[in-house]
Each structure stands twice: as C-alpha cells, then as structure tokens.
C-alpha positions as CSV (number, residue, x, y, z in Angstrom):
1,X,-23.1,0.2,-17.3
2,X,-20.0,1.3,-17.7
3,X,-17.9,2.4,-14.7
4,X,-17.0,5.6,-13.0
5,X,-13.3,6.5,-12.4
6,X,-14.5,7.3,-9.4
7,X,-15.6,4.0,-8.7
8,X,-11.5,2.6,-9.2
9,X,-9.5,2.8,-5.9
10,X,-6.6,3.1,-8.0
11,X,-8.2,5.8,-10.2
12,X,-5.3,8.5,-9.8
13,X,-8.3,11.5,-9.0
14,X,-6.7,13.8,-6.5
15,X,-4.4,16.3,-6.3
16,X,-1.5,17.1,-4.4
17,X,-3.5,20.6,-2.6
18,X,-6.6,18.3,-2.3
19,X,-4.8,15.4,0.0
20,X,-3.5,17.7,1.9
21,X,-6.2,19.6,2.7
22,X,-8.3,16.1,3.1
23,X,-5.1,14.6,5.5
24,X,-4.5,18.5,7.3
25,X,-0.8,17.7,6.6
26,X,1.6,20.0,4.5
27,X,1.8,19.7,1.0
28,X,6.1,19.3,1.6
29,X,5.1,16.5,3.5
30,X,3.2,14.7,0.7
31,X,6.4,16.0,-1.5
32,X,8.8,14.1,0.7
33,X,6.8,11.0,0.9
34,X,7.1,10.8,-3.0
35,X,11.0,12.0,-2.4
36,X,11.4,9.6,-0.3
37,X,9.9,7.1,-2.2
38,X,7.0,6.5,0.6
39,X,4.0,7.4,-1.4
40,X,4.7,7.6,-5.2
41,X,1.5,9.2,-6.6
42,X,0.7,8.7,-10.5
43,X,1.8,11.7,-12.5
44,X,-0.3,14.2,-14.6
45,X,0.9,14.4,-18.4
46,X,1.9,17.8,-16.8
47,X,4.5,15.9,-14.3
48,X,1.7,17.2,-11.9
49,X,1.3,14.6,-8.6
50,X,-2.1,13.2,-8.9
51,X,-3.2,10.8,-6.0
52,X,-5.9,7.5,-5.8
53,X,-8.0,6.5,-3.1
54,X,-5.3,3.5,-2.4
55,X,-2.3,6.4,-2.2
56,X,-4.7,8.4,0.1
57,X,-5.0,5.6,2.7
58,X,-1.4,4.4,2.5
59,X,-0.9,8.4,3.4
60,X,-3.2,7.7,6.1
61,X,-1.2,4.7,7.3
62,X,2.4,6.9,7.2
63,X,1.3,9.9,8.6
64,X,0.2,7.4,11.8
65,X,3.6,5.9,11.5
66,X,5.0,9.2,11.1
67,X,3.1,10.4,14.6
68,X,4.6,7.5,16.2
69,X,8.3,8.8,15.6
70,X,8.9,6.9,12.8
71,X,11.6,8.3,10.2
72,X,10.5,8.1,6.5
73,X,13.5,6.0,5.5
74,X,12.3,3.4,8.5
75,X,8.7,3.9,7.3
76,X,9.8,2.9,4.0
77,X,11.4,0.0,5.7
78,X,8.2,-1.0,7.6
79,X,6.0,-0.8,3.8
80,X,8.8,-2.9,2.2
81,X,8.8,-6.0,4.5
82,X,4.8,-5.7,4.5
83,X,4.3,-5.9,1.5
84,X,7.0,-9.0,1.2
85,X,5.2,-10.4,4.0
86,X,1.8,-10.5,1.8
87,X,3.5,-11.8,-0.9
88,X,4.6,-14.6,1.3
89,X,1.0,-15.3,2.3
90,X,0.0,-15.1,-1.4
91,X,2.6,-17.9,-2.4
92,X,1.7,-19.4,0.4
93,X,-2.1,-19.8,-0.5
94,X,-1.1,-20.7,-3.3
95,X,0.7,-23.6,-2.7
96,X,-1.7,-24.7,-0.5
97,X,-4.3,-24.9,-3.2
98,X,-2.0,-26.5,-5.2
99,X,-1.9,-29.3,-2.1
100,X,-5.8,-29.5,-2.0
101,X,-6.1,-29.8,-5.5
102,X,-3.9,-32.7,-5.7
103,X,-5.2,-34.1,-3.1
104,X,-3.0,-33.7,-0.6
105,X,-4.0,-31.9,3.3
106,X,-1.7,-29.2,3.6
107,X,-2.4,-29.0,7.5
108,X,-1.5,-33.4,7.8
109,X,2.6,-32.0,7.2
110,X,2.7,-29.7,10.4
111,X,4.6,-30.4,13.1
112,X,3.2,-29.8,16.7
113,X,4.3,-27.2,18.7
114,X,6.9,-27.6,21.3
C-alpha cells in the first residue's frame, strides 16, 4: 500500500495561515522564525512557506521558549547546541557499537566518580 503524504512527518502539508491559526500566534511571527532562521519551512514552487508536522512542533517548542523570554537569536542558539548535543549522542552510540562489536565493554573504560 502505498503511503500517504500525510502519513510523512516531514511531508511539507501546511501553510503559513493554517499554523498559525493551528499555534494562535501571528503569521509575522511564523515570518520571523524563518527570518530569523528559527523555523525554515520548505517552500512552494510559488516561494510560498509551506510547513511539516516536524516544523509544526519545533514551532511549538519556540513559541514555549519564546513565552519564557527567550530572544529568537538566543532560541536559535538553544536549537543549534541541541541539535550538536544529539549528534554527540549519535557518534557516541556509535562508537559504542563499534566497542561491542569488537568485543570490547564500552562501560569496563569508565572511571569512577569522585
């Protein structure tokens, strides 16, 4: 069966009036998230914004930073170093499979605490 783009997250389905009514947040907000390179939304052949599931939650996410006092240059901070921060745990899993594959216990080379 084939699937849906409704069924894909990352299907780009939504547009700019719709989040915004969805979030009950301006549609200049959701223009300077994207200006501010917050929240950059796929793009219509038309150059029109057009947003996916995953965009609407990260929205989500901001506009709670956002209510927290949170500037959108230090919100784009706080996405930045998550983001490295999973890639970090990524590599990291990945090494450690590496480890178990080989044989080795990644937890044997830890150091206690203190």
């Amino acid at each position: 069966m084939a699937r849906l783009p409704i069924d894909d997250h990352y299907a780009p389905l939504y547009s700019l009036g719709q989040v915004a009514d969805m979030l009950r947040v301006q549609q200049a907000f959701l223009r300077r998230l994207d200006e501010f390179e917050v929240v950059r939304p796929h793009r219509s052949p038309g150059g029109q914004r057009r947003y996916s599931r995953a965009d609407i939650t990260l929205v989500q996410y901001v506009v709670e930073l956002s209510d927290e006092g949170m500037t959108l240059i230090a919100i784009r901070r706080v996405l930045e170093l998550e983001q490295q921060v999973k890639e970090l745990q990524d590599e990291l899993e990945h090494m450690r499979a590496l480890l178990r594959r080989h044989g080795a216990d990644p937890a044997a080379g830890r150091r206690p605490a203190g």
